[in-house]
DSSP file (Angstrom, degrees, kcal/mol; ACC not computed):
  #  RESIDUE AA STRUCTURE BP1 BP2  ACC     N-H-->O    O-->H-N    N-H-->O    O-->H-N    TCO  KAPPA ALPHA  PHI   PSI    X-CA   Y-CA   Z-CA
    1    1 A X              0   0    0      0, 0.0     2,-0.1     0, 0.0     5,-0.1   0.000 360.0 360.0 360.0 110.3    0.0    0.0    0.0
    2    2 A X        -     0   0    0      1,-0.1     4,-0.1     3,-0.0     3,-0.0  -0.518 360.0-133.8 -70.9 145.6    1.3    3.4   -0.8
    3    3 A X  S >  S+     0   0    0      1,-0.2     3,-4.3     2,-0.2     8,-0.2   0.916 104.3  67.6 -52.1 -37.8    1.3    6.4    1.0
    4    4 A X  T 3  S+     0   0    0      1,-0.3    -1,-0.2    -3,-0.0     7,-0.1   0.937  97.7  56.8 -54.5 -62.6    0.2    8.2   -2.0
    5    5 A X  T 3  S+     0   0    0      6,-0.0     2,-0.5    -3,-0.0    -1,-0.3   0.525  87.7  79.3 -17.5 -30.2   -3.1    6.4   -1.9
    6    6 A X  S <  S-     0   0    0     -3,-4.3     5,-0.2    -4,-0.1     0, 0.0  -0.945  89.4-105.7-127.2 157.5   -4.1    7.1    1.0
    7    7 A X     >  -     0   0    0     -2,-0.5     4,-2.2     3,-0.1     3,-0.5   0.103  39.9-103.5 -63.0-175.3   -5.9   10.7    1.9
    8    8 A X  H  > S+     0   0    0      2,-0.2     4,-1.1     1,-0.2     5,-0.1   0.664 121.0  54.0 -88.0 -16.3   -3.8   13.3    3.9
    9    9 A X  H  > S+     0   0    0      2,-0.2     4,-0.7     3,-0.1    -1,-0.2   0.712 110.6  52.6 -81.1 -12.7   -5.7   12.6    7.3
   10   10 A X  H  > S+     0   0    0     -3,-0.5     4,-2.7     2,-0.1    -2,-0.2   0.891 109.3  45.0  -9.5-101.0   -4.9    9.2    6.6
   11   11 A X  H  X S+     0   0    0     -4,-2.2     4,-0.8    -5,-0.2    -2,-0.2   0.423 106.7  53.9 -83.3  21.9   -1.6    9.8    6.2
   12   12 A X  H  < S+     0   0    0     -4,-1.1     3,-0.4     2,-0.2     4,-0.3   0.828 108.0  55.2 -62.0 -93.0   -0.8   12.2    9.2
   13   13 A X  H  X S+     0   0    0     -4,-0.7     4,-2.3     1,-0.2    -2,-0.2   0.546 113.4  39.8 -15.1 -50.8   -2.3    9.6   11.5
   14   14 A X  H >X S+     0   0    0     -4,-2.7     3,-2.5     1,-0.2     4,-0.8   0.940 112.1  57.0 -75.1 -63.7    0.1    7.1   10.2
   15   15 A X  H 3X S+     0   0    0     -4,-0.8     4,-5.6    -3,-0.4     5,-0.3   0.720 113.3  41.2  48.3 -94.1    2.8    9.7   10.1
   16   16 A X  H 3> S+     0   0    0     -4,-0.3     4,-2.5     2,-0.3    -1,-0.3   0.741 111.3  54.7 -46.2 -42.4    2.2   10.2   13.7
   17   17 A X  H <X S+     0   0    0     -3,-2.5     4,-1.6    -4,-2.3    -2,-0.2   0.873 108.8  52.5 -50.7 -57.3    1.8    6.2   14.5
   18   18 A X  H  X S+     0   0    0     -4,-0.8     4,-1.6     2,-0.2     5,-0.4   0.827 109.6  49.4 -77.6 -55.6    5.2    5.8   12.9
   19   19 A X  H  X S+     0   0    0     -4,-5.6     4,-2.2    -5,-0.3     5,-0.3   0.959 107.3  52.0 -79.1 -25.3    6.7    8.5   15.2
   20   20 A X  H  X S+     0   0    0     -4,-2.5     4,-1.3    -5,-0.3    -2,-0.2   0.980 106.2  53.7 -43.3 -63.0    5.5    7.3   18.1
   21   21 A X  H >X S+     0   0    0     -4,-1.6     4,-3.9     1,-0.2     3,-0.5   0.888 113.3  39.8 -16.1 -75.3    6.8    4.1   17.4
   22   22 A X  H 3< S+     0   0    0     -4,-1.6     4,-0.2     1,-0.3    -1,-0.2   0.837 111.9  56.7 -66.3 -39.0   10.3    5.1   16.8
   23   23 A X  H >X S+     0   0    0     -4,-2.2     4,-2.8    -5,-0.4     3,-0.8   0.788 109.1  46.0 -42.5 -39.6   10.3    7.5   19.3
   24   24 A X  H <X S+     0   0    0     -4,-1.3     4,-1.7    -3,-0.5     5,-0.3   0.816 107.1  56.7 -80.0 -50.2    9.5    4.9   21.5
   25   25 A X  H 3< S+     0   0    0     -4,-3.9    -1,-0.2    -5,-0.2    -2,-0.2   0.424 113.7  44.6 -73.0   7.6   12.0    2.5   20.1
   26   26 A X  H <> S+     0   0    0     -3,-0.8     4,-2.1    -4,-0.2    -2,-0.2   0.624 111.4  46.3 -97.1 -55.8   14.6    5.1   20.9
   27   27 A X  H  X S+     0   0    0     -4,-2.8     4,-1.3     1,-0.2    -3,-0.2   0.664 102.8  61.9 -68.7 -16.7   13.7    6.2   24.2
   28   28 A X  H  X S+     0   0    0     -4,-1.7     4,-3.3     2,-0.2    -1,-0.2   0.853 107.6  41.7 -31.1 -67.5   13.2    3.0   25.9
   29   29 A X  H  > S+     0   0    0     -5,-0.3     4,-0.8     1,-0.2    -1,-0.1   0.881 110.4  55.1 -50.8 -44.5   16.3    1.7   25.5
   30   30 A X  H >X>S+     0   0    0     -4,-2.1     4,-1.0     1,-0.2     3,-0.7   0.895 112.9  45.9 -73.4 -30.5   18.2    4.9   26.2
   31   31 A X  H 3<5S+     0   0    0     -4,-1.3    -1,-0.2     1,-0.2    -2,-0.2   0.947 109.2  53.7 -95.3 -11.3   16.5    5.1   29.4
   32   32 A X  H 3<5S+     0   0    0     -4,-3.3    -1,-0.2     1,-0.2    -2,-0.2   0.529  93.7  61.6  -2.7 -55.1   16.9    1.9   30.3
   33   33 A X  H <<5S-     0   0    0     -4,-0.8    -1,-0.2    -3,-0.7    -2,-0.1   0.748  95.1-139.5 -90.8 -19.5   20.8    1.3   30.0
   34   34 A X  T  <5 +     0   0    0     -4,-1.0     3,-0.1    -3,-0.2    -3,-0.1   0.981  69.0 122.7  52.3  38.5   20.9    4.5   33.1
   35   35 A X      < +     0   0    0     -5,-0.6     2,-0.3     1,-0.2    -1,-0.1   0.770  67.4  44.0-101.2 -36.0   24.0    5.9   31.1
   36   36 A X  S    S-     0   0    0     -6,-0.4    -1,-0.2     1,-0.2     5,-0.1  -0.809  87.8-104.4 -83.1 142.7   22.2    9.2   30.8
   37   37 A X     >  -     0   0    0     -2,-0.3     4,-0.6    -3,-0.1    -1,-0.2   0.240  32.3-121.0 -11.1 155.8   20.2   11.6   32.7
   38   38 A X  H >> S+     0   0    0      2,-0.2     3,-0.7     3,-0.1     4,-0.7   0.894 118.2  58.6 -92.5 -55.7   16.3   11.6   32.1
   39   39 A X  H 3> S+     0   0    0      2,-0.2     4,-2.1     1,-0.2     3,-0.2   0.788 102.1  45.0  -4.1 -70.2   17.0   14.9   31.2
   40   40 A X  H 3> S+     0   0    0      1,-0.3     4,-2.1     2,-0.2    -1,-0.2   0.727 114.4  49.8 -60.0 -35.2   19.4   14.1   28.5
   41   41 A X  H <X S+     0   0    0     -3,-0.7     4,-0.5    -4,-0.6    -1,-0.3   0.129 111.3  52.9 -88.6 -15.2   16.8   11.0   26.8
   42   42 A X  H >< S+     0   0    0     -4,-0.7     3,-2.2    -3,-0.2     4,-0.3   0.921 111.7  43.4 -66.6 -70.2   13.9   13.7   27.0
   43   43 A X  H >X S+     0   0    0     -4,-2.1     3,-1.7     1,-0.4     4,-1.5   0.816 116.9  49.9 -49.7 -58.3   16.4   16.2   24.8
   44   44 A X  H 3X S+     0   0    0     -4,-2.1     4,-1.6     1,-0.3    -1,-0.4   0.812 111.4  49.5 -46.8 -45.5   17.3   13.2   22.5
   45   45 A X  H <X S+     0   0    0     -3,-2.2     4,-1.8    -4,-0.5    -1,-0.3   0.653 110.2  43.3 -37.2 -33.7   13.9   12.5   22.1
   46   46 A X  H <4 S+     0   0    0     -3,-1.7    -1,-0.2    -4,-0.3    -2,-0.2   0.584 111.1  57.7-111.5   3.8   12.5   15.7   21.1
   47   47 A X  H >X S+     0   0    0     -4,-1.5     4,-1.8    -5,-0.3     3,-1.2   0.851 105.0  57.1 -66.7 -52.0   15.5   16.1   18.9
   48   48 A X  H 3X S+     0   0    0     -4,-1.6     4,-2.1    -5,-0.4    -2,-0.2   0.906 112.1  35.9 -43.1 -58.4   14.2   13.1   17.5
   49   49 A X  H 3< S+     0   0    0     -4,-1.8    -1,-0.3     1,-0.2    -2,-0.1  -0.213 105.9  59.9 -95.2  35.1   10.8   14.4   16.7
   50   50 A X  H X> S+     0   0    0     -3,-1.2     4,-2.2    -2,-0.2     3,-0.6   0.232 111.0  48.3-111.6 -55.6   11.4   17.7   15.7
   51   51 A X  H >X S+     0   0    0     -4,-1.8     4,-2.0     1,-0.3     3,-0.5   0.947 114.4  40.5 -54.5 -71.2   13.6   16.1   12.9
   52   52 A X  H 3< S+     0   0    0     -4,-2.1    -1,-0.3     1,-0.3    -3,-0.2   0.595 114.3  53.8 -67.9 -14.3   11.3   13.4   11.7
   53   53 A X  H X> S+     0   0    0     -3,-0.6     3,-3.3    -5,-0.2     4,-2.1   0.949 108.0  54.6 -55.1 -61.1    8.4   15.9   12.0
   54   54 A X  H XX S+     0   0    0     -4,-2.2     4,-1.9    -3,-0.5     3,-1.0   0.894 110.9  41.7 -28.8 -74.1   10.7   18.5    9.7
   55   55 A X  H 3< S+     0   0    0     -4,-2.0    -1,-0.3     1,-0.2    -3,-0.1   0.270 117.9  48.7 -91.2  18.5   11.3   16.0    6.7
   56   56 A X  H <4 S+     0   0    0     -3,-3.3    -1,-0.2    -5,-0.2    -2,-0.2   0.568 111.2  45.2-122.0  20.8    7.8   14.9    6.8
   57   57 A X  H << S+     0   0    0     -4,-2.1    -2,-0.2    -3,-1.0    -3,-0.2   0.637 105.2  69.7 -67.0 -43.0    6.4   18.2    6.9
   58   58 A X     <        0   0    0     -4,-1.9    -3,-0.1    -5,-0.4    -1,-0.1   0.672 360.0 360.0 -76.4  -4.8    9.0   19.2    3.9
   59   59 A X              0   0    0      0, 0.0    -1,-0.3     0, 0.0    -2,-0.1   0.719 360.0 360.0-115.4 360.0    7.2   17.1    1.3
C-alpha cells in the first residue's frame, strides 16, 4: 500500500503512529541502559521528533 493512496488525514495519523513508534524504540532503550540523565533521553527524544516531523512536513 502506498502512501500516496491514502488521503492526507490518513496519512498524518500514520505519520504520527510511525513516530511514536520510533520514538518509542529510541527512548526505551536509552533510558533503560541509566547511562544518561532523564533529562538528556527527553532532549534526545525531542531532537528526535522535531527532525522526523521536519522531513515529513517538507514534502
Amino acid at each position: 500500500m502506498h502512501l500516496i493512496c491514502l488521503g492526507s488525514k490518513r496519512r498524518f495519523l500514520l505519520a504520527g503512529l510511525v513516530n511514536i513508534l520510533l520514538t518509542n524504540a529510541l527512548l526505551h532503550p536509552l533510558l533503560y541502559s541509566s547511562t544518561l540523565k532523564i533529562s538528556v533521553v527527553a532532549i534526545i527524544s525531542q531532537i528526535f521528533n522535531s527532525i522526523f516531523v521536519y522531513f515529513y512536513m517538507e514534502k
